[in-house]
C-alpha positions as CSV (number, residue, x, y, z in Angstrom):
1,X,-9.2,-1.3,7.3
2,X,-11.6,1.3,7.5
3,X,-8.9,4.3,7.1
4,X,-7.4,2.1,4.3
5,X,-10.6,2.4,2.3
6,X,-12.0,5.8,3.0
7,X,-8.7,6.7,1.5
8,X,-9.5,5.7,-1.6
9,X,-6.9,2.4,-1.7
10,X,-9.0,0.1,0.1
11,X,-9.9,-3.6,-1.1
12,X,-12.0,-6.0,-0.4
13,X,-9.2,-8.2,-2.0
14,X,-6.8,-11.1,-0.1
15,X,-4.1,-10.8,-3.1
16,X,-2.8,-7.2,-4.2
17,X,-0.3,-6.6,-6.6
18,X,2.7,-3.6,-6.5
19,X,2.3,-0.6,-8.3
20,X,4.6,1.2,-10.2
21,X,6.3,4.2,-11.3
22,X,9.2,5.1,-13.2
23,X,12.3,7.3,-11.1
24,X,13.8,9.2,-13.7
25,X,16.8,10.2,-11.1
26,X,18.0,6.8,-11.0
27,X,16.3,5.1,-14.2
28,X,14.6,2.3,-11.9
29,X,11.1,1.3,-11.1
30,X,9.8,2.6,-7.7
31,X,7.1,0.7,-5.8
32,X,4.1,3.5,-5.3
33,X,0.8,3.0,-3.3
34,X,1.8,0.1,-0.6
35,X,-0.9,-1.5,1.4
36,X,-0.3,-1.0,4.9
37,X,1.9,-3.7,7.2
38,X,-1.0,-4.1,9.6
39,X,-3.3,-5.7,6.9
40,X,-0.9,-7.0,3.9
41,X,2.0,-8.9,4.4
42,X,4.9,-8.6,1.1
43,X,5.8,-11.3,-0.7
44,X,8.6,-12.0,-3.4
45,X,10.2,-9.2,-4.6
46,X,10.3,-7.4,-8.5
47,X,13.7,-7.3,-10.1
48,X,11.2,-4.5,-12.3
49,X,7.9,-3.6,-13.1
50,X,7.5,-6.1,-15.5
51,X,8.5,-9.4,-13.3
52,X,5.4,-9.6,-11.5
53,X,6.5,-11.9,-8.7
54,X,5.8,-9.5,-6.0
55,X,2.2,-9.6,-3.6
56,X,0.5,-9.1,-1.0
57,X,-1.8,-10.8,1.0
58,X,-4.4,-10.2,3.7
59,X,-2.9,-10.4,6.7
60,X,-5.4,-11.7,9.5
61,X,-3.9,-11.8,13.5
62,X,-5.8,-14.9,14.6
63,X,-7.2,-18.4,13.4
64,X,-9.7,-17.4,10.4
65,X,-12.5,-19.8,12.3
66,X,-12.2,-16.8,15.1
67,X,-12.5,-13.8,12.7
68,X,-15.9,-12.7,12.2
69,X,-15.4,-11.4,9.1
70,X,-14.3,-14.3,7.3
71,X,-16.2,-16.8,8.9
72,X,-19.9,-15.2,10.2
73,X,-20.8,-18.5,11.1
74,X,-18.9,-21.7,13.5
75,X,-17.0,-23.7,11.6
76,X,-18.1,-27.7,11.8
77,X,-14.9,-29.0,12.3
């Protein structure tokens, strides 16, 4: 997470949305700028840049009552 936002692309946010830019070469929209795999997972998919169906989401390995980050304190349940 850390190289993700020294880089300038880091967020704080659980939801991202696809960027775009237009490929001339093959008049399509080409997805620019993806979060990495370790932290986001893709889902849906863009027929364009327009559809907006297509997001990530904060990936997290383990139960989010063991992450320290989301939870700083134990949950009562």
């Amino acid at each position: 997470m850390e190289e993700f936002k020294a880089s300038g692309k880091g967020s704080a946010a659980n939801i991202l949305m696809p960027k775009y830019e237009k490929d001339t070469v093959l008049d399509c929209d080409r997805e620019t700028d993806k979060p990495p795999e370790s932290l986001y997972m893709g889902l849906g998919w863009d027929e364009n840049a327009e559809t907006k169906r297509k997001h990530y989401r904060r990936f997290f390995p383990d139960e989010l009552e063991n992450v320290k980050n989301v939870l700083t304190i134990a949950s009562p349940f």
